[in-house]
N, C-alpha and C positions, 0 to 999 in steps of 0.2 A: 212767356211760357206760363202755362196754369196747371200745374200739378195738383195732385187730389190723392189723400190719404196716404203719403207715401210710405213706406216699409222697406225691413230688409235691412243687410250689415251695413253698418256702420251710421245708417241714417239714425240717431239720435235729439231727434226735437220733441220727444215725450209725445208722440202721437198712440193713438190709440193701440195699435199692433203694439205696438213697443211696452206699451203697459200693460196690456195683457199677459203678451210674453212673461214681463218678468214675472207678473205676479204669478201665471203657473210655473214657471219654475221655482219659484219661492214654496208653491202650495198654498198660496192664496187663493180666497173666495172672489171669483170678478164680480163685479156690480154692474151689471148693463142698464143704463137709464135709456129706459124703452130698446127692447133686444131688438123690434122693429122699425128701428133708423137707419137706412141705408148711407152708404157711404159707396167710394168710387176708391177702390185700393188699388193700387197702382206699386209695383216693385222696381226695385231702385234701381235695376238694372235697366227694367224698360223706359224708366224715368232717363238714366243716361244715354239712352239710343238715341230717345225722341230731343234730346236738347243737344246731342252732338248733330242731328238732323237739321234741325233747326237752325244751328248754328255754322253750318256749312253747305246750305243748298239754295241755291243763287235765285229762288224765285221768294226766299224766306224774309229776306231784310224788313223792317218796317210792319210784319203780320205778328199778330197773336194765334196762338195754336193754344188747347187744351191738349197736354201729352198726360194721359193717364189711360188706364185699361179701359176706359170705356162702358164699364159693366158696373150697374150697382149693386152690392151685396148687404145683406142684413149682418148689425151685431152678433144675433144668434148666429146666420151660419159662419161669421168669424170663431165663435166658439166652438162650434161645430168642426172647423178644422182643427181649433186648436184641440179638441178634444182626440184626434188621431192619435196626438202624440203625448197628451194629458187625460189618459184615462178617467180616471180619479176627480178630474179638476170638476169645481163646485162654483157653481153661478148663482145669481140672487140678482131679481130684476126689478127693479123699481119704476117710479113714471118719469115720464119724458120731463126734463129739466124743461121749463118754458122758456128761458132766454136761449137756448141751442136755437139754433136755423135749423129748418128741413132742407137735409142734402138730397145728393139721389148720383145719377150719372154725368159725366159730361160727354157731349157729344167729339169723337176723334175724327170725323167725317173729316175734314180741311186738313187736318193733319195727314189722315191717310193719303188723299188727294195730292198734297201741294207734296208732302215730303216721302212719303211712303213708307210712314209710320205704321209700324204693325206692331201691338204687345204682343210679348210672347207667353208671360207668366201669369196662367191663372191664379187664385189664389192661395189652391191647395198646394200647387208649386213653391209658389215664392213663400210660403210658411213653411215650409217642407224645405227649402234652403236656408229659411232663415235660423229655423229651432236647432239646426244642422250646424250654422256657425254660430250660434251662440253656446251651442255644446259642448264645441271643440273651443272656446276661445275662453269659456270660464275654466277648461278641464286643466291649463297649462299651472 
């Protein structure tokens, strides 16, 4: 399986979402090195469809699949969502780090095909669930 920028409860490997996140709820300034590096963000839930697919569909054994959303999106409009629910929140952009890889999408075509893989959370969704539980799960 090849996931891509994953997001969402409980996933925890300091990726990008996840620092964002915190730092606007902190009211931190983000730092986008280069706001126009796309990435392929992909929500944990549709991360676990495409891998419970995968792992249970009798033409799957032996293949690799990309299970991610499919769609690349920029930094900016990662802020840009986050900004829905971070009014306030303050960016500051600097240049592209040169040892970063240029990402971009992966293709789900094989995935859609063999397993019938479909994401369902774009990404205003799955931040819109995620700022959701992380609201409720710091409020206890």
């Amino acid at each position: 399986m090849r996931p891509s920028a994953v997001y969402g409860p409980t996933d925890v490997n300091r990726r990008v979402v996840q620092i964002f996140l915190e730092k606007a709820l902190a009211g931190e300034t983000l730092v986008l090195h280069g706001g126009d590096s796309t990435l392929d963000f992909t929500y944990v839930e549709d991360i676990a469809s495409g891998f419970v697919l995968a792992g249970t569909h009798p033409q799957a054994a032996n293949q690799v699949f990309n299970i991610t959303r499919g769609q690349g999106r920029t930094l900016k409009e990662l802020v840009d969502v986050l900004k829905l629910y971070f009014p306030t929140l303050e960016t500051r952009i600097e240049p592209h780090r040169v040892y970063r890889p240029k990402r971009g999408s992966l293709s789900i075509a094989k995935a859609r095909e063999v397993l019938g893989f479909e994401p369902r959370f774009t990404l205003e969704e799955g931040i819109g669930r995620y700022v959701e539980f992380y609201r409720k799960s710091n409020s206890c």
